[in-house]
C-alpha positions in Angstrom: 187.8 150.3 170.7 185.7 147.4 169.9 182.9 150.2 168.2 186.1 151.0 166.0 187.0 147.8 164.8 183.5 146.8 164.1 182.7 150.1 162.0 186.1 149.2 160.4 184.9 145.3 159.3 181.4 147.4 158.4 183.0 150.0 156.0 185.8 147.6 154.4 182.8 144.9 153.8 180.6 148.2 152.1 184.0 148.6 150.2 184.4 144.6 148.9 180.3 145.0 147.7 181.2 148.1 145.9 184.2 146.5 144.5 181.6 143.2 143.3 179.3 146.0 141.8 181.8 147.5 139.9 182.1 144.6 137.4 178.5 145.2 136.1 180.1 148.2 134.4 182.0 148.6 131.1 186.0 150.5 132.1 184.3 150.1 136.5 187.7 149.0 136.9 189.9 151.2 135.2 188.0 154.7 136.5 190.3 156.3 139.1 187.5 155.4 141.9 187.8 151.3 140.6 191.7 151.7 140.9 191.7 152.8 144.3 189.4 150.5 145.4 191.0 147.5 143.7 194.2 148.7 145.7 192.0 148.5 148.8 190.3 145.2 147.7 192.5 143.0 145.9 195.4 142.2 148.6 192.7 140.7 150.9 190.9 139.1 148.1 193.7 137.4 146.6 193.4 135.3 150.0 190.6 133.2 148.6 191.8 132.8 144.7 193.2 129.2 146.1 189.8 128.4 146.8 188.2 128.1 143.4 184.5 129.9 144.6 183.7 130.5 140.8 180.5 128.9 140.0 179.7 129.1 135.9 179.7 132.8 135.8 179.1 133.7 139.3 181.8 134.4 141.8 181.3 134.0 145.0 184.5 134.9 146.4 184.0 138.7 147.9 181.1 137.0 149.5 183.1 134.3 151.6 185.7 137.3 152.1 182.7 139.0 153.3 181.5 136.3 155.2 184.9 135.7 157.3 185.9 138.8 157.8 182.6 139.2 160.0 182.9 136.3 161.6 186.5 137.0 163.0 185.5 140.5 163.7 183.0 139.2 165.9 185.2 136.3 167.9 187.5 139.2 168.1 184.8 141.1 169.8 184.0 137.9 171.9 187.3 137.6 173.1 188.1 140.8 174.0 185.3 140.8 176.1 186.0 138.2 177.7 189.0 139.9 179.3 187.0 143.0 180.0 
């Protein structure tokens, strides 16, 4: 159970950096593959809008999305092992 979750945070965060990479090209967005994976993408992300991580033109958003989802994967892990 725990290899599941962990390959699930590993494949959505593969997901959010495919997402980022898609801005670096003209119409990413609007291709059938950049639909899908803004429907994938976007709910979550629009977690951390409030948060203002834009930076001149760099946003760092998808990386604290990133960044937390990992880290609650893992105290997930860590607490489910502790009652193993």
């Amino acid at each position: 159970m725990i290899y599941l979750l962990l390959k699930g945070v590993e494949l959505y965060s593969l997901l959010l950096v495919i997402y980022a990479l898609l801005s670096w090209f003209p119409g990413g967005y609007q291709s059938p593959f950049g639909k899908l994976l803004a429907r994938l993408c976007e709910p979550y992300l629009s977690l951390f809008d409030r948060l203002n991580l834009h930076f001149g033109p760099i946003d760092f958003t998808i990386m604290a999305a990133i960044l937390l989802l990992n880290f609650a994967s893992r105290g997930l892990v860590i607490l489910i092992g502790t009652f193993l």
